[in-house]
N, C-alpha and C positions, 0 to 999 in steps of 0.2 A: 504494500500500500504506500503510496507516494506522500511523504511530507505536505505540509503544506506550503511549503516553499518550493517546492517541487511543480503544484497542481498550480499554483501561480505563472512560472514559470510555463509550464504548457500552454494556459489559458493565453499568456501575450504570444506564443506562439501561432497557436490556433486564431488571432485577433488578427495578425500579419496577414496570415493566409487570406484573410476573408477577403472578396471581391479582385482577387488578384486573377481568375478567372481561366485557373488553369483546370477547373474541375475535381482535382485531388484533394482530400480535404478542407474543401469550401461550400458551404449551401448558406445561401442565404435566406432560404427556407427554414433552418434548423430551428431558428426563434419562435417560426410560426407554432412549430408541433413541440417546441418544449412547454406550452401553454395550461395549464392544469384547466378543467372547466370551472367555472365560479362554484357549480352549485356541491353541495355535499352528497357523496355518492347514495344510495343506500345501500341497505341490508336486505338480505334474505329475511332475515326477522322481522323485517319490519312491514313484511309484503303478509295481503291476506291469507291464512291458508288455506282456505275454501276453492280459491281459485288455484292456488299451485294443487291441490288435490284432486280435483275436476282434470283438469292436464293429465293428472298419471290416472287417471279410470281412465278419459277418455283414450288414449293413448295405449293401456294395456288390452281393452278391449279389441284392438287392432292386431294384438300380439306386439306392439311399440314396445315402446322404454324411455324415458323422460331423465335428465338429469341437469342439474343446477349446479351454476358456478358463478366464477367472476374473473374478470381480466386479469393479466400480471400486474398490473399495475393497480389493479384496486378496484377504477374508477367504474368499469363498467358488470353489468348483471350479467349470466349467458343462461339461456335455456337450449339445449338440445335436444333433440328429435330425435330416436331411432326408428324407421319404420320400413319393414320388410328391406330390401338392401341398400335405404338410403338412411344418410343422417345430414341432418340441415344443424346451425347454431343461428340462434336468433340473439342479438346483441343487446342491452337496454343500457342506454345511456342515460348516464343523471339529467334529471329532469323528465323523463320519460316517467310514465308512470307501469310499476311491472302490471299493477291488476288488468289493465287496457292490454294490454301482451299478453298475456296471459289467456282471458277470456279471450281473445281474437284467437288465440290458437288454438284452442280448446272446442271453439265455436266449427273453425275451417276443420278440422280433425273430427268433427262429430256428425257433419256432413258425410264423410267418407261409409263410417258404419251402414 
């Protein structure tokens, strides 16, 4: 792990580079996606469980499989889909709300039956 005298030293490194436009360690884009979203992610806890339930009937019914996660990074929810030899991931990003995700899937999946 680099000092912090170290990580400084990169960083005016890395600052040189910028706009020099040789494409090798330069984007100018980088700032864009270091950007965290304002809002506070949520939880799995804190979503209804009526509706993540509803998901795994409707879903088992099918012979599915349903499982819940969340980004490397924290911010976002994921549900996935196993159904006959596909799996889809559906993403929920903060501010979204999962119970609207949820039922939607639940809803298009119950259609199928």
């Amino acid at each position: 792990m680099p000092s912090a005298e170290e990580a400084a030293q990169g960083a005016k490194r890395n600052e040189k580079r910028v706009g020099k436009g040789s494409g090798v360690g330069t984007s100018r884009l980088a700032g864009l996606f270091a950007e965290k979203p304002s809002e506070k992610p949520r939880e799995w806890d804190e979503v209804d469980p009526r509706h993540m339930a509803w998901l795994v009937v409707v879903a088992t019914r099918l012979s599915g499989a349903v499982t819940f996660g969340r980004s490397r990074d924290g911010q976002a929810l994921m549900v996935t889909i196993l159904l006959d030899n596909d799996r889809k991931t559906r993403w929920i990003a903060p501010g979204e709300e999962p119970e609207t995700v949820l039922q939607f899937l639940a809803e298009s999946l119950d259609t199928l039956t």
